[in-house]
C-alpha positions in Angstrom: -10.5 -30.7 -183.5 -11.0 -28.8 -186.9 -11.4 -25.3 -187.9 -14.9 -24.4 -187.7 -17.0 -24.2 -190.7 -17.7 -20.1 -190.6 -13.9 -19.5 -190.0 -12.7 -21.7 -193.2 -13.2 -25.2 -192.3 -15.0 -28.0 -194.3 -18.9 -29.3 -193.5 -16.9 -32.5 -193.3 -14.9 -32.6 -190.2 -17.5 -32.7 -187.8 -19.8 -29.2 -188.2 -22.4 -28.7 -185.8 -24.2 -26.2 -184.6 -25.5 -25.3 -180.7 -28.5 -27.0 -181.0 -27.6 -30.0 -183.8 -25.1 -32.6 -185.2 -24.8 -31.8 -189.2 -21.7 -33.5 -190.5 -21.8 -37.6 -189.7 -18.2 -36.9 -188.6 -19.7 -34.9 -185.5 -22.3 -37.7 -185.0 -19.6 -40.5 -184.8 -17.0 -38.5 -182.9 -17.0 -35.5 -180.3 -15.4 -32.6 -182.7 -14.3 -29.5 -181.1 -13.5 -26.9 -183.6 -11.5 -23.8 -183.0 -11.7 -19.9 -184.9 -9.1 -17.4 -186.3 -8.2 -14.6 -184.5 -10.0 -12.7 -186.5 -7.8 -9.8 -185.8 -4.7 -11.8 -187.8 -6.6 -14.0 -190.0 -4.2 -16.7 -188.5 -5.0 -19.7 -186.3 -3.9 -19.0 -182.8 -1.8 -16.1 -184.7 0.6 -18.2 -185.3 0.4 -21.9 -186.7 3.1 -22.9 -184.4 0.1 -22.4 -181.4 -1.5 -25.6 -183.1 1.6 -27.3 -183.1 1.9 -26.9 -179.5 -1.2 -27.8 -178.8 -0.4 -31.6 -180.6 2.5 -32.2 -179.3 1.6 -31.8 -175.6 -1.5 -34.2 -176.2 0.8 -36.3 -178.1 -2.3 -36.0 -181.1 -2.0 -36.1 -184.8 -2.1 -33.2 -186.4 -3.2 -33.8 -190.0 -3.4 -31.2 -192.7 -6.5 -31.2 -195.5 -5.3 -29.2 -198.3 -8.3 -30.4 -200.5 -8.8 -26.4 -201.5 -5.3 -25.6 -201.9 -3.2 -27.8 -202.8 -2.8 -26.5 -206.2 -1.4 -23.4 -204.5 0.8 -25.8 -202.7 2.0 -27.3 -205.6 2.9 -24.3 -207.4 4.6 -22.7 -203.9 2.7 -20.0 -204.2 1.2 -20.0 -200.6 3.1 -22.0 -197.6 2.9 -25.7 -197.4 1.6 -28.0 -194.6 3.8 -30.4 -194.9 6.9 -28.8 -192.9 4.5 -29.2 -189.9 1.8 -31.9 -190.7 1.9 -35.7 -189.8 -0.5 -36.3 -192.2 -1.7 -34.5 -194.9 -4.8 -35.1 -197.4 -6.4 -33.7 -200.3 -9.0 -33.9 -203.0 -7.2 -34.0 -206.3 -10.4 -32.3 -208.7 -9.9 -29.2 -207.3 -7.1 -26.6 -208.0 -4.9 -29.3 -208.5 -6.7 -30.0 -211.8 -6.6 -33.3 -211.7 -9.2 -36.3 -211.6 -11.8 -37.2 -208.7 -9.4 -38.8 -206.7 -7.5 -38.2 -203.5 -4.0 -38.6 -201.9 -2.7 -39.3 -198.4 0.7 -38.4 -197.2 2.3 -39.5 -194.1 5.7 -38.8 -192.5 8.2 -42.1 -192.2 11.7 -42.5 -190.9 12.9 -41.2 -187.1 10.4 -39.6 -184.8 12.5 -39.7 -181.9 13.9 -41.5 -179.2 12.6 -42.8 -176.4 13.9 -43.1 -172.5 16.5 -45.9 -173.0 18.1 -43.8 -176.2 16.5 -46.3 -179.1 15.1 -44.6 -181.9 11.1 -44.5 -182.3 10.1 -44.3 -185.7 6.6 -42.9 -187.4 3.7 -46.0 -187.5 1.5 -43.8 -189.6 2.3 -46.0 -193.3 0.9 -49.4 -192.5 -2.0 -47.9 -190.2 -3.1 -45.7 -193.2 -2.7 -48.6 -196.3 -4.5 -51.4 -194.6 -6.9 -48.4 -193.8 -7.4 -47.4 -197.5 -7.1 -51.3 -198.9 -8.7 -53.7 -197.8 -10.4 -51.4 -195.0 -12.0 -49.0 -197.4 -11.6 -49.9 -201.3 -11.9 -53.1 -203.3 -8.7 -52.0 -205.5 -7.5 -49.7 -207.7 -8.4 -47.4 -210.5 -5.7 -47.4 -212.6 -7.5 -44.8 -215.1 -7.5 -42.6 -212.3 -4.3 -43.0 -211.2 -3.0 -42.5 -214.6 -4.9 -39.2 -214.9 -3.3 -38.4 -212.0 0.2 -39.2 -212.8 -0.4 -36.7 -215.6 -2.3 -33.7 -213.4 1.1 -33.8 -210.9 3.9 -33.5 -214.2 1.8 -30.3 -215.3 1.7 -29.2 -211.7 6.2 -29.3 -211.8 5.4 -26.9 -214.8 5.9 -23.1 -215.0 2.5 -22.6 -217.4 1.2 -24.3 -213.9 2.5 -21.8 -211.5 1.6 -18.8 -213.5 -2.2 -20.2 -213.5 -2.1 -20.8 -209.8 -0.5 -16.9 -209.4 -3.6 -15.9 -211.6 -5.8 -17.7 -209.3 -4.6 -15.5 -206.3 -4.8 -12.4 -208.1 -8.3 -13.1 -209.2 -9.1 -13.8 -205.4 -7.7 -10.8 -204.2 -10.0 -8.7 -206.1 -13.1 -10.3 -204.2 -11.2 -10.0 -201.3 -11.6 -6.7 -201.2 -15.2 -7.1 -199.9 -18.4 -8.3 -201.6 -21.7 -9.1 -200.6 -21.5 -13.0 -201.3 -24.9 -14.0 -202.2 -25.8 -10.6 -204.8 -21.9 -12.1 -206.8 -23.3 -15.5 -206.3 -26.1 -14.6 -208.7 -24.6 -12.4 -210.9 -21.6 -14.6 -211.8 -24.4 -17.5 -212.5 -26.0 -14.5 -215.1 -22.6 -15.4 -217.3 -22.3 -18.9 -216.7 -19.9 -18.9 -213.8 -20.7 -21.7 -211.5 -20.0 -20.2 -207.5 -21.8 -20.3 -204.4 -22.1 -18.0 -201.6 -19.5 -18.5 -198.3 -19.3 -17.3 -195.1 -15.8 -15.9 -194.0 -14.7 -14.9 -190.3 -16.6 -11.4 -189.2 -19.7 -12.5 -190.9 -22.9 -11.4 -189.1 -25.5 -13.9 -191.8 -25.0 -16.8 -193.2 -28.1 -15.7 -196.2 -25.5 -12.7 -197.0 -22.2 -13.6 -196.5 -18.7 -11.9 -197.7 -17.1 -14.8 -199.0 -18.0 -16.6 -202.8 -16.5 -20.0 -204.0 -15.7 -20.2 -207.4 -16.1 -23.8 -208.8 -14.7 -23.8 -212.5 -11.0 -23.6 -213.1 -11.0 -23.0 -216.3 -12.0 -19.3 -215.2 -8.7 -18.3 -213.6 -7.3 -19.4 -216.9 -9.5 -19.0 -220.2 -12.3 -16.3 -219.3 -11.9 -14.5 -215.6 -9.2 -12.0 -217.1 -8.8 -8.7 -216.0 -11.9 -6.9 -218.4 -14.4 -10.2 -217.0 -13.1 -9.4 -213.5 -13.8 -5.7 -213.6 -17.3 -6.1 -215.1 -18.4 -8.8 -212.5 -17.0 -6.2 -209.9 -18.9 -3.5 -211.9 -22.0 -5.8 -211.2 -21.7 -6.5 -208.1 -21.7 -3.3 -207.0 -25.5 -2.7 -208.9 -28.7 -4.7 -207.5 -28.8 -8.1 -209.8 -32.4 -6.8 -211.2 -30.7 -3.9 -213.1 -27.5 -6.0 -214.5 -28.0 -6.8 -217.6 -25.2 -8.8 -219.9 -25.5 -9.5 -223.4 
């Protein structure tokens, strides 16, 4: 199960439509995806529904913070990992960091079983013989490095201050825009974004939702005067914008 790819989710865990398979994920496995209440913006309204759900099918549930984990990081938006068994993300997005990826697992005491001896969490070998020798040949230490560096600068308060930036800058397209006309204006001044579709959303060509790629925006050039003459933009037809 994932959230489906019109409510939030990722093309990666398992998207498909009525009539065909897109993501391999869906191909190899059977996904089911579920939706927000639309009403709440929340996952069953509450993300203790999901938790529920796990734990009376006895499944995983694993977290992918690819997106957000920068937010994460800076506490600026509620973490996963209070409720997560597992929990994934990229580490080139609004972590800042370089192409890489991390995996975290829970270890120690899961509970007991019926004649009183502790059960404890299997997830740590499972997911490193998974990793290596299942999926790499070894290490990139260049990137690990890199790494090491992206996370100190993530414990710094220059770091949450740029991730609060981020959420302001969001909240101003949140708001309401017409995602494909910003798409194409913020391209006009060499902001890299694409069009998104977000949960009330009647076409996929014209959606209300934008994703903004660079993040040296939210810290060097999307400042309030950029902000309010993209929103100034956006609310003209792209033929008459004009920016010098």
């Amino acid at each position: 199960m994932a959230l489906d790819l019109p409510h939030g989710g990722h093309l990666s865990h398992g998207y498909q439509t009525d009539t065909k398979k897109i993501s391999d994920v869906s191909i190899f496995f059977e996904t089911m995806p579920y939706r927000l209440d639309e009403s709440t913006g929340y996952i069953f309204g509450l993300l203790g529904g999901l938790i529920d759900v796990c734990d009376k099918q006895k499944a995983i549930m694993l977290a992918d913070m690819a997106h957000i984990s920068g937010l994460v990081a800076a506490g600026v938006i509620p973490s996963p990992f209070e409720y997560a068994n597992v929990v994934t993300t990229t580490t080139h997005k609004s972590l800042c960091g370089p192409c890489g990826a991390m995996i975290f697992f829970r270890k120690g005491v899961k509970g007991t079983n019926k004649q009183g001896q502790k059960v404890l969490y299997d997830y740590e070998d499972k997911i490193n013989q998974a990793v290596f020798p299942g999926l790499q040949g070894g290490p990139h230490n260049h990137t690990i490095t890199a790494l090491a560096v992206a996370l100190k600068h993530a414990m710094t308060p220059e770091y949450k201050a740029y991730q609060e930036q981020v959420l302001s800058n969001c909240s101003k397209f949140a708001d309401g825009i017409d995602g494909s006309r910003v798409e194409k204006v913020m391209e006009a001044v060499h902001i890299a974004a694409n069009k998104n579709t977000v949960p009330g959303d009647v076409s996929a060509m014209v959606p209300g939702g934008i994703r903004e790629l660079r993040l040296s925006h939210h810290t060097e050039y999307l400042e309030v005067k950029l902000r309010e003459r993209i929103r100034w933009a956006c609310k003209h037809s792209y033929q008459d914008v004009t920016f010098l």
